[in-house]
N, C-alpha and C positions, 0 to 999 in steps of 0.2 A: 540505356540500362537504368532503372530505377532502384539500383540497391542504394539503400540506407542505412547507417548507423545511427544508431541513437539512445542515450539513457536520460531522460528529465533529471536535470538536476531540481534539487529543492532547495526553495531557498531558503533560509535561515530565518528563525520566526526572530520578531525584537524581543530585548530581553528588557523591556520597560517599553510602559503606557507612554503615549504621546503625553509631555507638559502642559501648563495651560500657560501661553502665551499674557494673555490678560489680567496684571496683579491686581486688576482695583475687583473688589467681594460688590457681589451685586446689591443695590439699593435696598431699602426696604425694611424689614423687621431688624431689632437686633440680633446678636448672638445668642442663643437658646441657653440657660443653665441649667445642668444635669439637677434632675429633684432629689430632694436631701432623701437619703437613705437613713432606717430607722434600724436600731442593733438585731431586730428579727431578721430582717431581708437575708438572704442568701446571695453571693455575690455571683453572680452570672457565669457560667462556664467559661473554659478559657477556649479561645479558637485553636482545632487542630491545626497540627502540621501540615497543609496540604498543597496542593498546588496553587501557586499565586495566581491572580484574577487578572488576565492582560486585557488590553481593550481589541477590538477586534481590527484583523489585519485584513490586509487589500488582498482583494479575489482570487484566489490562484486560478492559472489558465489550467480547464481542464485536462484529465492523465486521457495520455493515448491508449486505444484497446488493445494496442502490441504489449504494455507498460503491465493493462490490468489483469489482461490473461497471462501473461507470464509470473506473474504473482500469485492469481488463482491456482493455476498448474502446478510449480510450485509447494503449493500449501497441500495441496493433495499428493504430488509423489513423496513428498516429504512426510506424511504422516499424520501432517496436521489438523489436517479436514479428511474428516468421510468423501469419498468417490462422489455418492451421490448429490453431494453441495452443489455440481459442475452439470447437475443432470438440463438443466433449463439454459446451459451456456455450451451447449453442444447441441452435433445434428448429424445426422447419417451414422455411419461405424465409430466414429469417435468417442461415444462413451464406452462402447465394448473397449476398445481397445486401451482407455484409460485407466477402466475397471482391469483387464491383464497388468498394464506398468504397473499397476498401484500394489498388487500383488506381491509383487516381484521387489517392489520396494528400490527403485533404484536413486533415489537422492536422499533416501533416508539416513542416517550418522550417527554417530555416539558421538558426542559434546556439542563442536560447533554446530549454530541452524546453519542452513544452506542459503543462502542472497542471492538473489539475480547480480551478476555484476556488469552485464554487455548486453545490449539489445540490439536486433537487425535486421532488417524486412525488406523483401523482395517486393515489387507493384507486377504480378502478373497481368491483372488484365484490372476494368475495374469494376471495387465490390471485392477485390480478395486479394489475402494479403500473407505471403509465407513468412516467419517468421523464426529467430534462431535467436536462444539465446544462450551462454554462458553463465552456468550457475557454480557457486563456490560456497565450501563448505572445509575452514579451515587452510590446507594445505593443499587442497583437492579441487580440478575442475574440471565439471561435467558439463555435458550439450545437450541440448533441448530444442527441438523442434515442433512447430506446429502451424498450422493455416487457417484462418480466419475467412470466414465469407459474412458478405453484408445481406441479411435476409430482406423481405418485401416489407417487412415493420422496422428497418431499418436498424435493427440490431445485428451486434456480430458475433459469430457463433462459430467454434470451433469444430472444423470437419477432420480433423488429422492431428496425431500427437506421436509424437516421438521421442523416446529420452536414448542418448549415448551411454554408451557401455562405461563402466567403474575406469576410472584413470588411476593411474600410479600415481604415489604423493611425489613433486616436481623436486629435484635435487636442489 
């Protein structure tokens, strides 16, 4: 049997640039002196509050298609995206029928957004890939289904979608 569970965790970006190991200032010119400012000058804006500038971190291992289209799907039964965002990432009946869920609205909410929290994939045959996932929103969790085939351009494209009916909020 090929069932699998799975959620990628992420990992945690650093919260500071690497140091620089090396005290000694490299050879060569002196220190530059700031040029004397004269009483016209205007003194230079001040830097907004914005995101600090980190140095870049090591490669993350590519997101699984089980990971990407369950966040696509997602985004669109939820509300968030237009149906047709998903039209180029589907194949056969699968948009019709995403266009009906979407309708229907069923992992859409008042307050909380909705998160993938569980992901799980069946290996049918290979090339395609059934896929479940639990989605939560608040106090609430619904079920998601859908199947993935690997086309001749070696993309994967969803043939099947399915959402679970409204659950009770859990005691």
């Amino acid at each position: 049997m090929n069932k699998v569970m799975s959620r990628t965790v992420q990992p945690r970006p650093r919260h500071r640039p690497p140091t620089r190991h090396d005290t000694r200032r490299p050879g060569g010119a002196p220190p530059r002196k700031p040029p004397a400012r004269s009483a016209r000058d205007t003194p230079a804006p001040a830097r907004t509050a914005g995101p600090p500038l980190r140095a870049p971190e090591t490669a993350q291992p590519p997101q699984r298609p089980t990971d990407i289209f369950a966040d696509r799907l997602l985004a669109v039964l939820s509300g968030q995206r237009p149906v047709h965002w998903m039209l180029r990432h589907t194949a056969g009946r699968a948009y019709d029928d995403l266009a009906r869920l979407a309708e229907r609205g069923p992992l859409r909410t008042h307050g909380a957004r909705p998160v993938v929290r569980d992901i799980g994939y069946y290996v049918p045959c290979d090339g395609a890939l059934e896929v479940f996932a639990r989605i939560s929103a608040g106090s609430r969790l619904r079920a998601l289904a859908f199947r993935l085939e690997l086309g001749q351009d070696l993309r994967w494209r969803c043939t099947a979608v399915e959402a679970g009916a409204r659950s009770q909020p859990s005691p």
